[in-house]
SEVEXRO-277216 format. One record per residue (C-alpha): residue in one letter; x, y, z. Coordinates in steps of 0.05 Angstrom, whole numbers, plus 5000, padded with zeros to 4 digits. Layout:
N
aXYZ;...
END
This chain:
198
x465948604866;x460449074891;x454848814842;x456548114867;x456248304943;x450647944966;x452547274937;x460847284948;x460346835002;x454846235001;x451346085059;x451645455050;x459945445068;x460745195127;x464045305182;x464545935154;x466446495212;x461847005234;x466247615216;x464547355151;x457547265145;x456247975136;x457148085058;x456248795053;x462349025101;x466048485071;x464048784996;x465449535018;x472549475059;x476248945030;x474049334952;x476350104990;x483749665026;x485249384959;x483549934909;x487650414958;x492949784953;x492049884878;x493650634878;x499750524915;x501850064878;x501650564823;x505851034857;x511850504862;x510750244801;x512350974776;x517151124824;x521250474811;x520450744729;x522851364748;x528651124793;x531750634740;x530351194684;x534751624723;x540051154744;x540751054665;x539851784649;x534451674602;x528852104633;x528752834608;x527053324670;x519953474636;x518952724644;x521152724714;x516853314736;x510952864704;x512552294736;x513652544801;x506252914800;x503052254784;x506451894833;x503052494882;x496152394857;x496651724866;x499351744934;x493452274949;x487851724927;x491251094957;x492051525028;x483751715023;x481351035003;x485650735055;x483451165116;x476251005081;x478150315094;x480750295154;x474650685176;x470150125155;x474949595178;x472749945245;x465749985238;x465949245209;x470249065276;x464849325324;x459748995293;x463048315288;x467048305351;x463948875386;x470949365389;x472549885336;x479449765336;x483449235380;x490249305354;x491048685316;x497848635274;x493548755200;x490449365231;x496349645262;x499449515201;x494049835163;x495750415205;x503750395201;x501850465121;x496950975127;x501451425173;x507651265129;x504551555068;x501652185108;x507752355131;x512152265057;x505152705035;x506953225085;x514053265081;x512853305001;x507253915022;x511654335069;x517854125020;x521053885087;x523153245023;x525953354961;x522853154902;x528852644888;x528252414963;x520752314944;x520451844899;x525751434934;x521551374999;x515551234948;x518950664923;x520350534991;x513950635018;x510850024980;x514649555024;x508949735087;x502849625041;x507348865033;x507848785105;x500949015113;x497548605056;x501547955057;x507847975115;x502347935173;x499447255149;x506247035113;x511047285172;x506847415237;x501746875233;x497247205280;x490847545296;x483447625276;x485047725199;x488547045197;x483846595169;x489046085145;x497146155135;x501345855075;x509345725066;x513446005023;x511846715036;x516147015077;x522346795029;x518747154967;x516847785018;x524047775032;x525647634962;x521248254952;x523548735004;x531848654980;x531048784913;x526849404927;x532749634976;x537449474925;x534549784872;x533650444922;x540550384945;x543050424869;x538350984845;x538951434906;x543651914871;x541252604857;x539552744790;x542253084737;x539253314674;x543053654616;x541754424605;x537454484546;x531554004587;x526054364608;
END
């Protein structure tokens, strides 16, 4: 995406909006939001592994430990790149609209993300969580980057980072966010490895 940043969006598109025009803060934030996106992901796709795994008793506690560091580091790198992003998102927003930050819903959604995965970090840090009660509220977690990424232009249909609305996506969102609970709701016992695991 960044080698093709001056030619994403043709000039010739028109009317194209001016918050666009700008390829290089469109290259730089929208690549830091979704690769932080990405690494998030990653934690509740391993969480959600981990979960099930347990729930079926079929994850040793060596594999647990493992899982439950990666899900960590990935939570580490999604929270940097995404406070990159929404730094840039800021600096992008003053030079477009002339305002750092103006509390449109996808920023203050941005943020609800960003200070929902500092807080499961800290918690996990000062072992104010458990590392059972971790990977549930990872798992969890995902469901703000979902409200964030797609629920503000699927569910809200509002504000600056609107640039056209769809149907259809609030009942997959929904779809989305009761299966997660579900799956949460089912796996949320403690668990319990035999004695001879490491």
């Amino acid at each position: 995406m960044m080698m093709f940043a001056n030619g994403m969006l043709s000039s010739s598109i028109s009317p194209l909006m001016p918050v666009l025009r700008d390829n290089f803060w469109l290259s730089t934030h929208v690549s830091t939001i979704i690769l932080s996106y990405a690494a998030l992901a990653l934690s509740w796709l391993v969480a959600n592994i981990t979960l099930i795994k347990m729930r079926f008793k079929t994850l040793s506690k060596k594999d647990y430990r493992y899982n439950e560091s990666l899900i960590y580091t990935c939570m580490k790198v999604g929270i940097v790149l995404l406070a990159a992003g929404i730094i840039l998102g800021g600096v992008w927003a003053d030079y477009s609209w002339g305002r750092f930050w103006g509390w449109d819903p996808k920023e203050t959604w941005s943020l609800i993300v960003l200070l929902f995965y500092m807080a499961i970090m800290h918690g996990k840090y000062t072992s104010w969580i458990t590392t059972h009660r971790f990977v549930l509220l990872s798992a969890a977690g995902f469901m703000t980057v979902m409200m964030a990424w797609f629920g503000v232009n699927y569910i809200l249909a509002s504000g600056l980072h609107s640039y056209g609305f769809s149907e259809g996506g609030a009942i997959f969102l929904s779809s989305f966010f009761l299966i997660q609970t579900i799956i949460i709701f089912i796996c949320s016992v403690k668990p319990e490895f035999k004695e001879h695991e490491a």
